[in-house]
N, C-alpha and C positions, 0 to 999 in steps of 0.2 A: 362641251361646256354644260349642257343642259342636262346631259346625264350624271355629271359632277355634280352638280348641283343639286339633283335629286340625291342623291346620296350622302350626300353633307346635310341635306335639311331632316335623313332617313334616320340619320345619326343622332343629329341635336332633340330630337322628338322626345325619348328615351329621357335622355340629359334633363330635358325642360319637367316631365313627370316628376325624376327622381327630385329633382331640386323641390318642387310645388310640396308632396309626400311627406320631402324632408321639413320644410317649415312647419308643415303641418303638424307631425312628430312634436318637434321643438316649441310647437307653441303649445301642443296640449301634452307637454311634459314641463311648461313651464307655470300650467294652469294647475295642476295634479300637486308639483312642488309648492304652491302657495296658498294652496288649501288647509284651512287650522283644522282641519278632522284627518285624521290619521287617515292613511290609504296603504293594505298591505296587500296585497298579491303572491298567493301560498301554492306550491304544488300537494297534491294530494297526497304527498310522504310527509310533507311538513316544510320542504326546502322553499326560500324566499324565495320569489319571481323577482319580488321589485318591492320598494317601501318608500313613500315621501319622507322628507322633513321631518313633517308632524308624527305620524307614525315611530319615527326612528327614536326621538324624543320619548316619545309617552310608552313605547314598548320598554324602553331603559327606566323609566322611572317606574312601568309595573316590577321589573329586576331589580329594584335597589342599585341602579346605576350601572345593570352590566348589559350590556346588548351585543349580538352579532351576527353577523349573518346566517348562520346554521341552528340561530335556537329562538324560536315565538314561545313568550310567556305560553304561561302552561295554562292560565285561567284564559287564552283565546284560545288553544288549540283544542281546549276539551269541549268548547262550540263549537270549530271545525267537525272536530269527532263526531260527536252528536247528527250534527249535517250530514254527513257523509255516513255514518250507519242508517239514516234516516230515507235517504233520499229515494231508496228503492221504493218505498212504500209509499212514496208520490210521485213517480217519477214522470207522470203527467201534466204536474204545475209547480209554479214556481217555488221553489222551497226556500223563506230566509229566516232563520233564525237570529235570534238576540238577545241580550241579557245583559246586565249591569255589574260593574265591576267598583267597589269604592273600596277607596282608599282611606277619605274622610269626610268629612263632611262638604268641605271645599274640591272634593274632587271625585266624583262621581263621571263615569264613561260610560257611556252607551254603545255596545260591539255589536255589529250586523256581519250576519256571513248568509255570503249564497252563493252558489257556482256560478262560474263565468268560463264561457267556450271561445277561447280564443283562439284564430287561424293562426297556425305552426304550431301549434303542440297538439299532441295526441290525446291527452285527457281534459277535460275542465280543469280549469284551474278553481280556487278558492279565493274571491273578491270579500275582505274585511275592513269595515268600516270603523272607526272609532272616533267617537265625539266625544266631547268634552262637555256635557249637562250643563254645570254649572257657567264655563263662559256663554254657551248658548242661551241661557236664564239671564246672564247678563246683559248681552244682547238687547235682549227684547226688554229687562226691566231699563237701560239705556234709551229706548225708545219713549218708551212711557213716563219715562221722567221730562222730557224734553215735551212729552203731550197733553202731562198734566202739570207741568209748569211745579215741579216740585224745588222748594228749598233744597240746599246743600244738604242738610239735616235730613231733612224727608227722604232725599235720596238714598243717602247710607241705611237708614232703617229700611226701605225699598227695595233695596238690593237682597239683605239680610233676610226680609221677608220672602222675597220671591225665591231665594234659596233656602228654603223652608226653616231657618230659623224660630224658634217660635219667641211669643214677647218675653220671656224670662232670658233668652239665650242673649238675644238681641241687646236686653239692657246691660248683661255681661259686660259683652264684646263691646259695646260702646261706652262703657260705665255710667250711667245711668239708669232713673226708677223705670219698673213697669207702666208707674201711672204716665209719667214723660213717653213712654214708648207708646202706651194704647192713646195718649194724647194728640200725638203725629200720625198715628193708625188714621186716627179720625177725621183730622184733619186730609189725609190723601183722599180718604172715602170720600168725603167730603169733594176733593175737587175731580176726582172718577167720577162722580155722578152727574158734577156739571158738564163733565167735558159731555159723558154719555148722551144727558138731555140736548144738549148743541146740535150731536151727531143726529139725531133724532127729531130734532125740529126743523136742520137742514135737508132734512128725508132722504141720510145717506147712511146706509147698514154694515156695521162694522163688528166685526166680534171680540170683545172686551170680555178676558175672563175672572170671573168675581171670585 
């Protein structure tokens, strides 16, 4: 009995690994999937490893809606290239490359590439990032609107602003004057500065960019 049972508990050992491994897998494949920055993973020929969501998305929208597995837009893979003619000549540190890709003004990516050695495969692979500028700008001008207590009004212009709109574009898209837009300008400055002075008198240091 007691050697049965070594045996059976010799077994289930393996079993209990693979099960742990496997969550593990599944959860940081379901952390990878719900990430809004693109994530590609390239063999050094160009062939996909692997691509989230986001990625799959925003690769098809640099194609004019055509995406598939065998073909990375051309304006990432010629940073690929770049990296990869590059790398001999650093091959001592870490090489990442990046550049900006827009579309419009509303949609600005920011692509990061740099090798990644991953166990089972024989070569580095190509780890490509792609972010989205503009939601990331939003993001943070989301914050700040809620910090500086800004009107609905302020906020649109806010936005506008931080995605470098300038005050003529601004009054555009919103349809109103320059002087109503440097008005609100002022106004934000205005409550930026108190918030600043608060942070500051509370003797807590924060970096607020002007």
């Amino acid at each position: 009995m007691s050697a049965k049972t070594k045996i059976v508990a010799e077994l289930q050992q393996p079993d209990s690994i693979d099960l742990h491994n496997s969550k593990r897998v599944n959860f940081l494949q379901e952390v990878i999937e719900g990430l809004e920055d693109g994530i590609l993973i390239l063999s050094q020929t160009g062939e996909i490893v692997h691509t989230n969501a986001s990625a799959n998305r925003l690769c098809s929208q640099f194609n004019q809606g055509n995406f598939n597995d065998s073909f990375v837009p051309s304006a990432i893979w010629s940073i690929c290239e770049l990296l990869l003619s590059s790398q001999y000549l650093f091959s001592d540190k870490l090489l990442i490359l990046s550049d900006e890709i827009v579309l419009d003004k509303s949609n600005i990516f920011r692509i990061r590439v740099r090798l990644l050695d991953l166990d089972g495969f024989e070569m580095p692979c190509l780890l490509v990032t792609i972010e989205n500028q503009c939601e990331s700008v939003k993001n943070v001008a989301l914050t700040e609107v809620k910090k500086f207590d800004l009107t609905p009004r302020e906020a649109e212009i806010w936005f506008l602003y931080r995605s470098n709109y300038s005050y003529k574009e601004i009054a555009i898209k919103l349809y109103i004057t320059i002087n109503t837009v440097k008005k609100h300008m002022k106004n934000i400055h205005t409550k930026r500065q108190s918030n600043l002075s608060d942070i500051l008198t509370n003797g807590s240091a924060i970096k607020i960019d002007l």
